[in-house]
C-alpha positions in Angstrom: 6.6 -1.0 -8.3 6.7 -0.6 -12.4 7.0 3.2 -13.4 6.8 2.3 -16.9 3.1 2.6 -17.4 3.7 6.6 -16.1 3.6 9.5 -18.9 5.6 12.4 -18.4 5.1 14.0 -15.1 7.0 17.2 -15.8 5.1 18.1 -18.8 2.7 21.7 -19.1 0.3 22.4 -21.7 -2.7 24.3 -22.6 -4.6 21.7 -21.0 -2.8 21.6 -18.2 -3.6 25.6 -17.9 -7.2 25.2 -18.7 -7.6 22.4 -15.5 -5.9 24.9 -13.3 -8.3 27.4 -13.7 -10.7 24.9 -12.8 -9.5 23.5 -9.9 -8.7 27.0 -8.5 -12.3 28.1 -8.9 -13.4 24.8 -7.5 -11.6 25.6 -4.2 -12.6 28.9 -4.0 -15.7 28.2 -4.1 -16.2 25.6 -1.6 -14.0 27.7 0.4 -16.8 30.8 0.3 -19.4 28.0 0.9 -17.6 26.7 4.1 -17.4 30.4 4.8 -21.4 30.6 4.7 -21.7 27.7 7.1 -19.1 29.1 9.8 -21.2 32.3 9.7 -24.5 30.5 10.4 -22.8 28.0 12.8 -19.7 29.7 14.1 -19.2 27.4 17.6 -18.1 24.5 15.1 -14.9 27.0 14.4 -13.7 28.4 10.7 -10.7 25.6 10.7 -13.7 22.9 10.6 -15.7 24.4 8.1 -12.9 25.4 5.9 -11.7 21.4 6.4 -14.5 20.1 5.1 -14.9 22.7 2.0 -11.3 21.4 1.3 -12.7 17.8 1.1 -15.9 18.4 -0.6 -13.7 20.3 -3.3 -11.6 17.1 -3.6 -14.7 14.8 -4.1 -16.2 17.6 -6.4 -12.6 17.3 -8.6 -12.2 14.1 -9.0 -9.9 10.5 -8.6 -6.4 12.3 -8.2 -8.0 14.8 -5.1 -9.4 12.4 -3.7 -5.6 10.2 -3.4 -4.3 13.7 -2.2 -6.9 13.6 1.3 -6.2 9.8 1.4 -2.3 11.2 1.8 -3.4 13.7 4.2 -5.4 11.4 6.3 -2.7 8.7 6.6 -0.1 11.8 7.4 -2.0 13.4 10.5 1.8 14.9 11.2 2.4 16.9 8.6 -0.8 18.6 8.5 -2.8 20.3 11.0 -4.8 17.6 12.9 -8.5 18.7 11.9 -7.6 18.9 8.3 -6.4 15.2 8.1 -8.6 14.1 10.6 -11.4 15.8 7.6 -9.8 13.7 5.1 -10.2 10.3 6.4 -13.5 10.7 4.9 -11.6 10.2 1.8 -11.2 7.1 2.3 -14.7 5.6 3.1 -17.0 8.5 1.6 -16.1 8.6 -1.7 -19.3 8.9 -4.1 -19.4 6.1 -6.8 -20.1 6.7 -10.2 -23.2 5.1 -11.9 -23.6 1.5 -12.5 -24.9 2.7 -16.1 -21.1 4.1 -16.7 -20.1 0.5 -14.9 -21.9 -1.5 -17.5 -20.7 0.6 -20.4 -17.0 0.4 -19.3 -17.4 -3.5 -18.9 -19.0 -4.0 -22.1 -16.6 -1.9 -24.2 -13.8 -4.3 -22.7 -15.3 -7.7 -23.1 -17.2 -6.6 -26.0 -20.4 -8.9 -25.0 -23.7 -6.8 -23.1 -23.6 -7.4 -19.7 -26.6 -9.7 -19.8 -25.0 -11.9 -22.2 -22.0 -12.0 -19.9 -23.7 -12.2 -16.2 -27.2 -14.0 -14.6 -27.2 -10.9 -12.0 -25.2 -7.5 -12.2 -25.5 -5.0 -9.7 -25.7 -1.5 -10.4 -25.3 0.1 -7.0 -21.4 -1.0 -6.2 -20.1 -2.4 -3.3 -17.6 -0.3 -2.6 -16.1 2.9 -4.2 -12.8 4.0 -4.1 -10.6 6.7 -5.9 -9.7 4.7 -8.7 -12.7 2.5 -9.3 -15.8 0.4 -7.8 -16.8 -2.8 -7.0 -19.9 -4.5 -8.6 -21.4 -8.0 -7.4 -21.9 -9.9 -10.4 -23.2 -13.8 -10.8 -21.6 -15.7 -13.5 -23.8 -17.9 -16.0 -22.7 -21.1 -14.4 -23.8 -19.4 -11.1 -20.5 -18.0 -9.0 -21.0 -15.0 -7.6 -18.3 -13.0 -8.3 -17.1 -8.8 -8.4 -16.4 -6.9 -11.0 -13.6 -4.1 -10.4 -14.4 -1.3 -12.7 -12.1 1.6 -13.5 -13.8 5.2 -13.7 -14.2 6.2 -16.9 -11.6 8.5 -18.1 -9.2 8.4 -15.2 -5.8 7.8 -16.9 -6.2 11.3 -18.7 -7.5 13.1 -15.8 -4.9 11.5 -13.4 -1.9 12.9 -16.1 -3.2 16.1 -16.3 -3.7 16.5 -12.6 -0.7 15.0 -11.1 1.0 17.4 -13.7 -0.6 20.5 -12.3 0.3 18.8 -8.5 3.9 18.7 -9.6 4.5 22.3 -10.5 2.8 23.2 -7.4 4.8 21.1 -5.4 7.8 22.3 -6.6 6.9 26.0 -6.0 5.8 25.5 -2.4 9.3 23.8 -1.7 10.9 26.9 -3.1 9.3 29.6 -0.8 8.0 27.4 2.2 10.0 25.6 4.2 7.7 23.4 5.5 7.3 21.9 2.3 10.3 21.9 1.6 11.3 19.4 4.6 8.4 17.3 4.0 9.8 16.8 0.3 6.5 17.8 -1.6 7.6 17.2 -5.1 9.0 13.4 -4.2 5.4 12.8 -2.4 3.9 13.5 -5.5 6.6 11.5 -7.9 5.7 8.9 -5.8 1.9 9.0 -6.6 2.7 9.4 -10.1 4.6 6.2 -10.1 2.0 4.5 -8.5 -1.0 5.3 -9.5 -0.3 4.4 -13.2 1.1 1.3 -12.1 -2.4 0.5 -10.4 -4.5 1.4 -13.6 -3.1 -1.1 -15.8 -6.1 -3.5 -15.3 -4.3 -6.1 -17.2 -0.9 -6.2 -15.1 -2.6 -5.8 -12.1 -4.8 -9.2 -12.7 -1.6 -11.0 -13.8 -0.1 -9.8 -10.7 -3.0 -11.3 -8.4 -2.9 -14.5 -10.0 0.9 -14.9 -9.4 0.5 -13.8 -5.4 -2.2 -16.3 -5.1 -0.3 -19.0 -6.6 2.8 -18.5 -4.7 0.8 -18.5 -1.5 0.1 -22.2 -1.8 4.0 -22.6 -3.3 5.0 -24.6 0.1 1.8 -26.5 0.6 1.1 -25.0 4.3 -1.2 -21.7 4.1 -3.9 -23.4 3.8 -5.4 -20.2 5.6 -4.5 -17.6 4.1 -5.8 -16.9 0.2 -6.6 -14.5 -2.3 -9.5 -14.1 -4.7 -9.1 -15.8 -8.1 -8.9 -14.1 -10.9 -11.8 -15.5 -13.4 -9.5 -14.2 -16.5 -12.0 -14.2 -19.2 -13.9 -11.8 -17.7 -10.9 -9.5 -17.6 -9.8 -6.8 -19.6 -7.9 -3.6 -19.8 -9.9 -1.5 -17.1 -12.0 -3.9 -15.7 -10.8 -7.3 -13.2 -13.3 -10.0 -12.5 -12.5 -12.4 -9.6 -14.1 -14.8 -6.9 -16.1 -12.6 -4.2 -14.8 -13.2 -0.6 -17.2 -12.4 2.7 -15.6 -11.0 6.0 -14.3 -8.0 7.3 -11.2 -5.8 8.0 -8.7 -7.1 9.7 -8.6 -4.0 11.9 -12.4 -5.2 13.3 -10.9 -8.5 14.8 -11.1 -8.4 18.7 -7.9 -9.1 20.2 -7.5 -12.4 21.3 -5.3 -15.5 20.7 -6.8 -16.1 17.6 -6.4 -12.6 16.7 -2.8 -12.9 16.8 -2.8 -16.2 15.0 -4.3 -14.2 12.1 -1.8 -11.5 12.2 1.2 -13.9 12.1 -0.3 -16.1 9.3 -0.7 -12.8 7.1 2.4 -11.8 8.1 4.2 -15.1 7.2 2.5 -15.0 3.5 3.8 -11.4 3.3 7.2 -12.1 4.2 7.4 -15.3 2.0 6.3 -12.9 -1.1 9.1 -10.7 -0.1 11.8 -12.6 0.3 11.1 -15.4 -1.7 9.6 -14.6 -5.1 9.9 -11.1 -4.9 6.6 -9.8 -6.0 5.0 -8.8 -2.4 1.7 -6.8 -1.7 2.3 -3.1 -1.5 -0.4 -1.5 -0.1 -1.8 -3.8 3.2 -4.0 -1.3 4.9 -6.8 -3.0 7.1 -9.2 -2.6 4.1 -6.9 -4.8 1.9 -6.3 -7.6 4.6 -9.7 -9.3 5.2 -10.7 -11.9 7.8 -13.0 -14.4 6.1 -15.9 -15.7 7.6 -14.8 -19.0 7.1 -11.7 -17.8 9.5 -9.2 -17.8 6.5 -7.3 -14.5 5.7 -7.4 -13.1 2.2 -5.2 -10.4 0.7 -7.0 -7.9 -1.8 -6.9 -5.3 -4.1 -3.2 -5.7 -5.9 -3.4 -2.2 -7.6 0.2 -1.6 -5.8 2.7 -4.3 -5.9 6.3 -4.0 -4.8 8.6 -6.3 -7.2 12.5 -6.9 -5.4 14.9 -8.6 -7.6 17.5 -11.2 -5.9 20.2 -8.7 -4.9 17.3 -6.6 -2.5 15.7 -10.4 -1.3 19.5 -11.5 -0.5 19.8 -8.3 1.4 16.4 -9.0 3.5 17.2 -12.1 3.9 20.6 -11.4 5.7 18.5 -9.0 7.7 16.1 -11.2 9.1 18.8 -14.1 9.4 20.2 -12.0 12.0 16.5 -11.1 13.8 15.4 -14.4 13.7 18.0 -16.8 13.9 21.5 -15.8 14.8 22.0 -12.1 16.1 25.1 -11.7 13.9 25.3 -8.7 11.7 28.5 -9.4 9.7 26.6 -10.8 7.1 24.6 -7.9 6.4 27.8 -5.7 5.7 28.2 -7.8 2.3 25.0 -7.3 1.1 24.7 -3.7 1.8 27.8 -3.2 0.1 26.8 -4.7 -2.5 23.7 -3.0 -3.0 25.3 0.6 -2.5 24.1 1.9 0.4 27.0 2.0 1.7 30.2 2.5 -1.0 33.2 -0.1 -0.8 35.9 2.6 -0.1 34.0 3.0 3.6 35.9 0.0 5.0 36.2 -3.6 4.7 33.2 -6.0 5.6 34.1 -6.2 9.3 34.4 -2.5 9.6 31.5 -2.1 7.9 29.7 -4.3 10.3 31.3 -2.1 12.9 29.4 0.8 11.9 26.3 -1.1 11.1 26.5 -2.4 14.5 27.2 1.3 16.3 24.2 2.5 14.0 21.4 -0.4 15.1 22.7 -0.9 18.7 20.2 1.3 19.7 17.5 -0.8 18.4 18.9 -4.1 19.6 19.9 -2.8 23.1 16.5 -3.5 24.3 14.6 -6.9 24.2 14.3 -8.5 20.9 10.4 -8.4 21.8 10.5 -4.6 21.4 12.9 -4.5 18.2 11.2 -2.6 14.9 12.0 -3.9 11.9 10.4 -0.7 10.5 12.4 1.5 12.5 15.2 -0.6 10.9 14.6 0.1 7.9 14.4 3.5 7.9 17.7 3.1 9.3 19.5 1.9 6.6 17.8 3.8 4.3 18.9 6.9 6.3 22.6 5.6 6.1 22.3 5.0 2.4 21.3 8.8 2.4 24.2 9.7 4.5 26.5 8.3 2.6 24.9 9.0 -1.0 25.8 6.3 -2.6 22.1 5.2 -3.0 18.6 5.6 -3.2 16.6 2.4 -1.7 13.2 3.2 -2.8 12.2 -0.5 -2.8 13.5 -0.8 1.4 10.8 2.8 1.5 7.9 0.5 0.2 8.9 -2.6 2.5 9.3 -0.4 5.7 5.3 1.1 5.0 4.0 -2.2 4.7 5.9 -3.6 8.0 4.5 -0.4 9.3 1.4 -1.4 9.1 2.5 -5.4 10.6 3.3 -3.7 13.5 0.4 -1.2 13.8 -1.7 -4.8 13.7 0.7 -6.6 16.1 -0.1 -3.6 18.7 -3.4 -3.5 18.2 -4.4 -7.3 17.8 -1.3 -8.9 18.8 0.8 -6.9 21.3 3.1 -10.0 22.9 3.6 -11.0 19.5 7.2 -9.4 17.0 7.2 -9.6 13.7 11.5 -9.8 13.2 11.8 -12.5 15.8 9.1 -14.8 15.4 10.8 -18.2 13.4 6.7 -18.8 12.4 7.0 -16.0 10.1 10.2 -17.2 8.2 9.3 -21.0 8.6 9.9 -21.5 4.4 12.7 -18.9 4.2 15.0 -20.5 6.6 13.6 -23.8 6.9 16.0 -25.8 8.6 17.5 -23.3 10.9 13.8 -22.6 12.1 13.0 -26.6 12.6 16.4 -26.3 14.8 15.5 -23.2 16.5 11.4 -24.6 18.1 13.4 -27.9 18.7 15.6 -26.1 20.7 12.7 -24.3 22.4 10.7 -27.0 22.4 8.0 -24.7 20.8 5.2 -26.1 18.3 4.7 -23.8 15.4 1.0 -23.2 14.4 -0.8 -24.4 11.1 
């Protein structure tokens, strides 16, 4: 995930200051309005009230609030449940801006009037999310199409808020230990890092292009896609691509086709990862689709993991072992090499030794069961052990196969990701034509 679009995070100024008061009397006063309702309607309870005066406050504030309740939402164990349980609204409520602000950004980057540009614009978005909204457009040579438009002014609100975020953080770690042990300040140097990475309109169309391309790099997923990018409609805050109908992948109904889907997106996925290193980092239901046409589309690239060849040789020593062989000796190499764990620890073979002590565990039960997320956060935990490393990129590849597995449980549940030779058809490609022979298995389109 490039951090190089990121200004200074630990920076305070009189701006910085004059936001703070702000915010504070924001939240105060959406707390003494939650405080109204709980005294008009007290059998709802004060920790409801006070829940949803925190998320109305966040709305009220802005784009980098309303990331914070997404955080809370998807982290229903560190916070108490009827607050996070408040702030899934965050994720499907959020009030879009107005399509006259739309039109002004999108002109200002193409430098045309939007009637010059489109037959049809919409003005009352699709969808609206934190960072920006999605507009239905129709070309002049009559494609429909969306427009993804930034919200005006986000990249300076975003600095200064994530700013204020940081110093708070960093005080709550000092004199609380809860935040302390759920590492406040990193949470929020992770935000940083990615949401300036996702408002780079430009990179993030260039990245969508190149994951759509390498989809179709070994000629057989045919059905699984992504939208194309119709680049000269593109510009520095604002992405125009193909529109796709469906639906979530989390509304499929289990069945043998649902698991079908799962595996093909999963396959894709893994190919990115391994292969050409530039993978989709954020597949949440709403950015995996089922087409209506029964294809599978990836969207919304604002967060892409990037691994270079030393982290896809690790993976794929990992998943050689999963899939094909069992053997772990090969892993030893590679995580040597990488520095999670340092060379004075031992040789490869007793390095494998302690690799194998630390995953027995896992692989003690039947290969149906094993987690490759669980995995993961394995290694990442010896590499933390040890201190010889920091594998941020292994953090980002254990959410995503979080959410695999989430899917595989819900739509797929005789189905594992690390063991199924479908999924890693083009990364070991003769070992996996062995491996069905031997099985006399046929592998799915």
């Amino acid at each position: 995930m490039s951090k190089s679009l990121a200004p200074p995070l630990r920076q305070i100024g009189i701006r910085e200051v004059l936001r703070l008061v702000v915010i504070v009397a924001v939240l105060l006063s959406y707390q003494i309005l939650a405080l109204g309702k709980w005294i008009f309607r007290p059998r709802r309870g004060w920790a409801a009230h006070a829940s949803d005066g925190v998320v109305d406050a966040f709305f009220a504030l802005g784009p980098t609030f309303v990331k914070v309740g997404q955080l809370m939402g998807s982290s229903p164990g560190l916070f108490p449940k009827v607050l996070a349980n408040t702030c899934l609204r965050c994720l499907d409520e959020v009030p879009p801006f107005p399509g006259a602000q739309a039109r002004a950004i999108i002109e200002a980057d193409l430098g045309r009037s939007v009637e010059d540009l489109f037959a049809r614009f919409d003005d009352v978005p699709l969808s609206s999310a934190s960072v920006a909204q999605v507009h239905l457009c129709v070309l002049n040579d009559g494609r429909e199409a969306v427009m993804k438009v930034q919200r005006r002014g986000i990249y300076h609100r975003m600095k200064i808020d994530l700013r204020i975020a940081y110093v708070f953080a960093r005080a709550l770690e000092k004199y609380i230990a809860f935040f302390e042990t759920a590492n406040a300040s990193a949470i929020i140097v992770d935000l940083h890092a990615a949401t300036f990475a996702e408002l780079d309109s430009v990179v993030e169309a260039r990245r969508q292009a190149s994951f759509r391309a390498a989809i179709s790099a070994f000629g057989d997923n045919t059905f699984v896609t992504a939208p194309e990018v119709i680049a000269e409609y593109c510009g520095g805050r604002v992405i125009c691509m193909e529109r796709m109908r469906g639906y979530p992948l989390d509304q499929c109904t289990p069945s043998e086709q649902s698991e079908l889907i799962v595996r093909r997106a999963a396959k894709v996925w893994m190919e990115a990862l391994v292969l050409h290193g530039l993978f989709h980092g954020d597949v949440h239901a709403g950015n995996v689709w089922v087409l209506d046409d029964g294809r599978v589309s990836f969207l919304d690239f604002g967060v892409m993991g990037e691994l270079d060849e030393q982290w896809r040789s690790l993976l794929q020593d990992l998943f050689h072992a999963t899939v094909i062989d069992g053997d772990f000796t090969r892993l030893a190499g590679s995580v040597k090499r990488l520095g999670i764990i340092s060379e004075d620890v031992g040789t490869d073979a007793e390095v494998g030794s302690i690799l194998q002590s630390v995953f027995a565990p896992m692989l003690s039960d039947t290969l149906a069961h094993f987690s490759l997320t669980d995995f993961i956060r394995a290694l990442v935990g010896m590499g933390q052990h040890y201190r010889t490393s920091s594998p941020e990129e292994l953090i980002l590849v254990g959410k995503q196969l979080g959410y695999f597995e989430r899917y595989a449980i819900e739509l797929a549940p005789n189905w594992a990701l690390g063991t199924d030779p479908f999924v890693f058809k083009n990364v070991f490609p003769a070992e996996v034509a062995a491996l069905a022979h031997a099985r006399e298995v046929d592998l799915p389109d």
